[in-house]
C-alpha positions in Angstrom: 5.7 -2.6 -30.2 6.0 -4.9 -27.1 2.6 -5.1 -25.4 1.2 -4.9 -22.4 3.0 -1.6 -22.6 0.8 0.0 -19.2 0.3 -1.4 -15.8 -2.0 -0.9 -13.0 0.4 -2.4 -10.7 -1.8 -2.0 -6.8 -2.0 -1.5 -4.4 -5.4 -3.7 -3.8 -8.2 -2.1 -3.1 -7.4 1.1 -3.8 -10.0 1.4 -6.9 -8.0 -0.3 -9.7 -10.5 -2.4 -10.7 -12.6 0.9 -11.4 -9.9 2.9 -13.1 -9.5 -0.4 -15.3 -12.9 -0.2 -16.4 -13.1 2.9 -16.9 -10.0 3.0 -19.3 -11.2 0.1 -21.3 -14.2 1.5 -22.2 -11.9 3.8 -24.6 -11.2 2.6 -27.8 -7.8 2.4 -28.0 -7.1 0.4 -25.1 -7.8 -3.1 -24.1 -6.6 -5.1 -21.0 -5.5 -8.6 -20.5 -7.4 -10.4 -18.1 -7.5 -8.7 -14.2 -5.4 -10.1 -11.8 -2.9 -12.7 -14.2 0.3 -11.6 -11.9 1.8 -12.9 -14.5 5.0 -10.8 -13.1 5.9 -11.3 -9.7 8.5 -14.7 -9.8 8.0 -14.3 -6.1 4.4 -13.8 -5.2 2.3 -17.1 -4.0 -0.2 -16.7 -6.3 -2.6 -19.6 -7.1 -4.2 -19.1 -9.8 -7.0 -21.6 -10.7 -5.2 -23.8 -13.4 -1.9 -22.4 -12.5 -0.3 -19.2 -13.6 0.2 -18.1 -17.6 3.4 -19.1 -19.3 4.9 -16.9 -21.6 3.8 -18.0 -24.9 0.0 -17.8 -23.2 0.7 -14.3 -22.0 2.2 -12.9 -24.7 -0.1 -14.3 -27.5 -2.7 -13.1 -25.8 -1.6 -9.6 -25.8 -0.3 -9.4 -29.4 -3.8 -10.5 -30.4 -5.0 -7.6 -28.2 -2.2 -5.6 -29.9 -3.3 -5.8 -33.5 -6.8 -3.6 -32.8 -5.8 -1.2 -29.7 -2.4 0.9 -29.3 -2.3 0.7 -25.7 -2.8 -3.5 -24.2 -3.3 -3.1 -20.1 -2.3 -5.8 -17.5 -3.8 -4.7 -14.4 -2.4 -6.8 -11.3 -2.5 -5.6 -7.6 -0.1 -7.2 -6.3 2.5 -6.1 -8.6 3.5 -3.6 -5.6 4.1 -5.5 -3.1 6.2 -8.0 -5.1 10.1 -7.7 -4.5 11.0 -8.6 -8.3 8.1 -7.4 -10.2 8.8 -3.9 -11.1 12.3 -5.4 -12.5 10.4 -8.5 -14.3 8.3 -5.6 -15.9 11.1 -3.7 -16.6 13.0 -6.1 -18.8 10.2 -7.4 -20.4 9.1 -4.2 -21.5 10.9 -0.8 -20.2 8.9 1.6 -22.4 5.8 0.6 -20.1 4.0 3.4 -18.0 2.9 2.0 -14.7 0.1 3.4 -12.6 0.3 2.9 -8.9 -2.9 3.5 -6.9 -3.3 4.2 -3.2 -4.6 4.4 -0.2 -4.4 5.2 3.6 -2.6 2.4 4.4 -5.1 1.4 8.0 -8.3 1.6 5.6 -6.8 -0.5 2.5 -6.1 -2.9 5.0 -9.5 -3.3 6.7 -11.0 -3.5 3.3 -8.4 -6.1 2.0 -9.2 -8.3 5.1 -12.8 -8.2 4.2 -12.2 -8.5 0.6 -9.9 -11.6 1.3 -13.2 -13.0 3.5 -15.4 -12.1 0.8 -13.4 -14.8 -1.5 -12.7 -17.4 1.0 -8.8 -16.5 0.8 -8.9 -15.9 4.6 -10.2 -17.7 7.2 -9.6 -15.5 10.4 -13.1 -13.4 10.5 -12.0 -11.0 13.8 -9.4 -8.3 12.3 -7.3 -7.7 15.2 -6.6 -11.7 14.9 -6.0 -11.7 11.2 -3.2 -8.9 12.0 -1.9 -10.7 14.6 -1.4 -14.0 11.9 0.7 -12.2 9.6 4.0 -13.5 11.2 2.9 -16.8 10.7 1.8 -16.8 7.5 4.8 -15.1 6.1 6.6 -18.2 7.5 3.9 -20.1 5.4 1.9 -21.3 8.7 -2.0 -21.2 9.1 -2.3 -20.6 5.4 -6.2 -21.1 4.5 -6.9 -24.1 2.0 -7.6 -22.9 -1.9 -6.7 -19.6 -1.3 -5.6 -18.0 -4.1 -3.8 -14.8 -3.7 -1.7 -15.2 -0.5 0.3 -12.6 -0.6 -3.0 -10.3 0.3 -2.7 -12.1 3.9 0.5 -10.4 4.5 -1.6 -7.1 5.4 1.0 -5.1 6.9 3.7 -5.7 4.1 1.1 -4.9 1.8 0.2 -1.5 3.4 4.1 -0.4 3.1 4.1 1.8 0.4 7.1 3.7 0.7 9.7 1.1 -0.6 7.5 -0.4 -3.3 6.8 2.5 -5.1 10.8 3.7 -4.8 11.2 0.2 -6.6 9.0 1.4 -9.3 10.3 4.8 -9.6 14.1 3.7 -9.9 13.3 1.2 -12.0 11.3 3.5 -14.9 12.4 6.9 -14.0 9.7 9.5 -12.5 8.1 10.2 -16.1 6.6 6.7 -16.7 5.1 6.2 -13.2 1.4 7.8 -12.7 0.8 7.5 -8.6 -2.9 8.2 -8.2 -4.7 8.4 -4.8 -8.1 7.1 -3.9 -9.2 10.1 -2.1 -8.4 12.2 -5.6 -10.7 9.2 -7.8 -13.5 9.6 -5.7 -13.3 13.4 -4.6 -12.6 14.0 -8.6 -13.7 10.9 -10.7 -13.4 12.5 -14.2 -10.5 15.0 -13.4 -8.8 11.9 -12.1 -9.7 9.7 -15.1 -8.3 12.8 -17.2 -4.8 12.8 -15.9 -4.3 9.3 -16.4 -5.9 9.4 -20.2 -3.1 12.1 -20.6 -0.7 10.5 -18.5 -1.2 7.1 -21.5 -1.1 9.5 -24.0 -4.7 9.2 -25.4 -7.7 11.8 -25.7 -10.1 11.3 -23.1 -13.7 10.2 -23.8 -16.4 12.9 -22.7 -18.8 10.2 -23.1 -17.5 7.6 -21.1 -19.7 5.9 -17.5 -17.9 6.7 -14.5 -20.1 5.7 -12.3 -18.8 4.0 -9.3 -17.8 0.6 -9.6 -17.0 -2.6 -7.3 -19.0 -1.4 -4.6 -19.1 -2.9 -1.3 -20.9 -6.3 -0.9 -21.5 -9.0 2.2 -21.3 -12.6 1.4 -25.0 -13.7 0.6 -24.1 -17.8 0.0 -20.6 -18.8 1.3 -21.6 -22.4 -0.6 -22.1 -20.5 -4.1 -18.5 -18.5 -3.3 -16.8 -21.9 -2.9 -18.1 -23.0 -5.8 -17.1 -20.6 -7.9 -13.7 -20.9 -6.7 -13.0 -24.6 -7.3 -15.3 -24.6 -10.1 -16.3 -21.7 -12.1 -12.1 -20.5 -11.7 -10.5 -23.6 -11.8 -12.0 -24.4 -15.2 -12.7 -20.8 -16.7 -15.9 -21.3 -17.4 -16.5 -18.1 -17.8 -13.9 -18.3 -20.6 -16.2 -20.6 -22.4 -19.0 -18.4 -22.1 -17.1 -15.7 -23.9 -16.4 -18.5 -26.9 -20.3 -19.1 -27.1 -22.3 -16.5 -25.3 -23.3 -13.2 -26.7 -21.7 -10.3 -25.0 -24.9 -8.9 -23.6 -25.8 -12.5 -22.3 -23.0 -13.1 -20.8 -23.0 -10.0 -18.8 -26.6 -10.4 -17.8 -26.2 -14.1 -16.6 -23.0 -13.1 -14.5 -24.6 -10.1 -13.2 -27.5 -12.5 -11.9 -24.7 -15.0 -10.6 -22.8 -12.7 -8.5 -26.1 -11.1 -7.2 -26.6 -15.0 -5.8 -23.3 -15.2 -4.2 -22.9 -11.5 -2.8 -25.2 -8.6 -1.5 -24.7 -4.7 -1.3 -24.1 -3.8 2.6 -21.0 -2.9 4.4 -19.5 -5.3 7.2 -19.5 -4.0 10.6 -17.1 -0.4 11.9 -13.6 -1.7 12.5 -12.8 -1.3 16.4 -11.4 2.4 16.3 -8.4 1.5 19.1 -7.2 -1.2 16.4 -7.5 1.4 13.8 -5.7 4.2 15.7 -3.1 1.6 16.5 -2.8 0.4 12.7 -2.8 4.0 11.6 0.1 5.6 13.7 2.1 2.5 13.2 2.5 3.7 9.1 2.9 6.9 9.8 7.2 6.8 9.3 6.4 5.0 6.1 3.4 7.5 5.2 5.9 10.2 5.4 9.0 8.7 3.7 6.7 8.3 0.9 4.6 12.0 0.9 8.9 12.6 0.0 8.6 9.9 -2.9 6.0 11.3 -4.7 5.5 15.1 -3.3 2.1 14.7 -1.7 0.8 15.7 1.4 -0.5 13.1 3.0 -1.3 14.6 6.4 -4.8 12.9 6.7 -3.4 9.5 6.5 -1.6 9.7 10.0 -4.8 10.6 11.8 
């Protein structure tokens, strides 16, 4: 059996860090760690200590493979990669790949904050970030240390429509699960249901779905950088799961991130650059409502 044999592939921010943990809780699936992008030959992603090799990547998940059946590698920006879906594909083209989404205008205005949140972006007035995108795709006004630079490129990232046809032609209809963030949080366990049956295992009754990744403000921008050039650069939170209890470790990086982050939501997004982000999707909105049957009306409002 090759493993990772199931993908959470993106989009960002569209709740696939919740799904993830809410799958993992079930005993017969485990997941490599979140956001390797392991696939994705063409995404600039800078991972702290460089990006896995294969004999990394792959041992990992055969150790995964010899206690669960299904071995997850959820990576957001699997999507919006040109050669991922065919990387995933010839290394493993029995996978089933869930695809999450999201009105396009809001995953955006919650990507820019999420990319201020960790210090990837630098540009704190949205309108201006938008207006960067041009440049940085031409690898101008990149920020310093940022990690996942490919979540600059907003707009590209909001396209849907082409990404998931990628997905679709590369594994056929019947091994790609396209879930929507309005269904997860309208219908958390229904939701969570489909995809259990979608993997093929028995759903847990028992398992917390409460809701996860909730918004947060930066508390200590100082504690933030730290953490990324050293508590990422040297997984030290790699060593802790060597030496630390389970229930330690939790506790201690619970405490952590309650230093560097606090709940609150950043200010409403100027509605005129919402209306204006919002009606410029709506071609690509509709050519993919014919991708994947939905109606998607309430995104082009």
């Amino acid at each position: 059996m090759t493993v990772p044999n199931l993908f959470i592939v993106g989009a960002p921010k569209c709740a696939t860090t919740a799904l993830t943990t809410y799958l993992v809780a079930h005993p017969d699936i485990r997941s490599m760690p979140k956001e390797l992008h392991f696939f994705g030959s063409d995404l600039d992603y800078r991972l702290p200590g460089g990006r896995w090799d294969k004999a990394r990547y792959e041992g990992w998940a055969a150790n995964l493979a010899k206690t669960h059946r299904i071995v997850l590698d959820a990576s957001v920006f699997y999507l919006s990669s040109e050669k991922a879906a065919a990387e995933i594909h010839a290394y493993n083209p029995d996978a089933k790949i869930i695809i999450m989404l999201r009105k396009p205008a809001d995953m955006i205005r919650s990507l820019h904050q999420q990319m201020l949140k960790s210090r990837d972006e630098d540009i704190a007035d949205f309108e201006q970030a938008l207006a960067a995108e041009p440049d940085r795709i031409a690898g101008r006004r990149i920020p310093a240390g940022a990690i996942g630079v490919d979540g600059l490129f907003y707009r590209r990232v909001g396209s849907y429509a082409e990404q998931v046809q990628r997905y679709v032609d590369a594994f056929g209809p019947d091994q790609v699960l396209v879930i929507l963030y309005d269904d997860l949080r309208a219908d958390t366990r229904g939701t969570y249901e489909r995809a259990c049956r979608f993997i093929g295992v028995e759903p847990d009754p028992e398992v917390n779905l409460d809701p996860v990744n909730e918004a947060a403000v930066v508390r200590s921008p100082l504690l933030v950088e730290f953490q990324r050039r050293v508590v990422y650069r040297f997984n030290l939170y790699r060593l802790a799961k060597r030496y630390l209890p389970s229930g330690l470790r939790s506790a201690l990086w619970k405490r952590w991130q309650g230093q560097l982050y606090a709940k609150g939501r950043a200010e409403a997004p100027d509605a005129r650059i919402m209306a204006q982000l919002t009606a410029e999707f709506v071609p690509d909105v509709t050519r993919l409502e014919g991708i994947i049957g939905r109606d998607l009306s309430s995104w082009k409002v």
